[in-house]
C-alpha positions in Angstrom: 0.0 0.0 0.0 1.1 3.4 -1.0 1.0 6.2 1.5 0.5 9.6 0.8 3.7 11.6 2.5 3.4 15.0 1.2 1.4 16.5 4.1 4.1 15.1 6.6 6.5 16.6 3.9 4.6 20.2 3.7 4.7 20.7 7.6 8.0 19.6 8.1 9.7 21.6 4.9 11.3 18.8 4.3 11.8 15.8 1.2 10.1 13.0 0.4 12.6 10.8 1.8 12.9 11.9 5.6 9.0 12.0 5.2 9.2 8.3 4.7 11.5 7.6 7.6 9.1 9.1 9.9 6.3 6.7 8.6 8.9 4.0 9.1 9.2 3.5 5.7 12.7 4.8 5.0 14.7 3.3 1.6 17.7 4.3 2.8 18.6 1.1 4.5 21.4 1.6 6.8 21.4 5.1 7.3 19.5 4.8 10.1 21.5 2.5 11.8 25.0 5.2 11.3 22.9 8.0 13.1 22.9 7.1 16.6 24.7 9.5 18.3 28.3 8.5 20.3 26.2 9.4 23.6 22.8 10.5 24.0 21.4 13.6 24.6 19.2 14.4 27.9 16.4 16.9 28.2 14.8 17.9 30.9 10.8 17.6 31.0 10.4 18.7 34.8 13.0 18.7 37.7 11.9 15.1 38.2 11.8 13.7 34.5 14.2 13.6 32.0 14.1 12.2 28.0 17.6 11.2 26.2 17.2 11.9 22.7 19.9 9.2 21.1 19.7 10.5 17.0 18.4 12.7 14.8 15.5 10.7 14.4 14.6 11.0 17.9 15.3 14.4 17.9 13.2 15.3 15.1 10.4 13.7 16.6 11.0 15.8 19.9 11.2 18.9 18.4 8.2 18.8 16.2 5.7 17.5 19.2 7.0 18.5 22.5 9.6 21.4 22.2 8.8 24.0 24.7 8.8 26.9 22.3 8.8 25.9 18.5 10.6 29.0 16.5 14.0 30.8 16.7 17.2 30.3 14.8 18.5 27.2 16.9 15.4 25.3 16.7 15.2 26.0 13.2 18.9 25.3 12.8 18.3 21.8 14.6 15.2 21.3 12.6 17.2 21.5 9.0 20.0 19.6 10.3 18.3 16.5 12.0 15.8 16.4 8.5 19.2 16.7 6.6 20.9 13.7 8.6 17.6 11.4 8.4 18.2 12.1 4.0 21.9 11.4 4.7 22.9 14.7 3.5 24.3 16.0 6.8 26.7 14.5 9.1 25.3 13.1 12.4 27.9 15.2 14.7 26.4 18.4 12.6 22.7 17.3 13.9 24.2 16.7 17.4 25.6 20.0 17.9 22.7 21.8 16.3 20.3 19.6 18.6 22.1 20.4 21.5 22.4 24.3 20.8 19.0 24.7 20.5 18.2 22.5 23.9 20.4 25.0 25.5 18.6 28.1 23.9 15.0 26.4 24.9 17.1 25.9 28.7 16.0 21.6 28.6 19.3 20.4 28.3 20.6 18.2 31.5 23.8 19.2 32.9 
């Protein structure tokens, strides 16, 4: 069964391809497998809860349904880069590092 992706595609800005790997229905074989981060990130929900966020897929996925406030050049930043590692066009350590600026800009990252 074919799915339509272009609405997932339209509200994330981003291609076809890291549309389908948040459907779980990626082509791109082992790319997923060469994004997990050397050592997760962790967010804090509340001074009692914390999430790790362990690659860009993860990260995507936290940005674009619980980030506290959505907007700004580091979530944006983050945003592009963690899309662009999902296609394979950016380097994981890139998405990392975007990922983590923008944690510290939204103040969730755990020390």
């Amino acid at each position: 069964m074919k799915v339509d992706l272009s609405p997932i595609a339209e509200i994330c800005g981003t291609s076809g391809s890291a549309a389908y790997f948040f459907c779980g229905q990626h082509a791109g074989g082992d790319k997923m497998s060469s994004d997990l981060w050397d050592k997760p990130i962790e967010l804090m929900i509340d001074s009692d809860h914390f999430r790790s966020v362990a690659n860009s897929r993860d990260a995507i996925a936290y940005l674009m349904s619980s980030w506290p406030t959505k907007g700004g050049k580091s979530f944006s930043a983050a945003r592009r880069a963690c899309l662009g590692a999902i296609d394979g066009k950016v380097d994981s350590a890139t998405a990392k590092r975007a990922f983590i600026r923008a944690a510290m800009e939204a103040g969730i990252l755990r020390p």
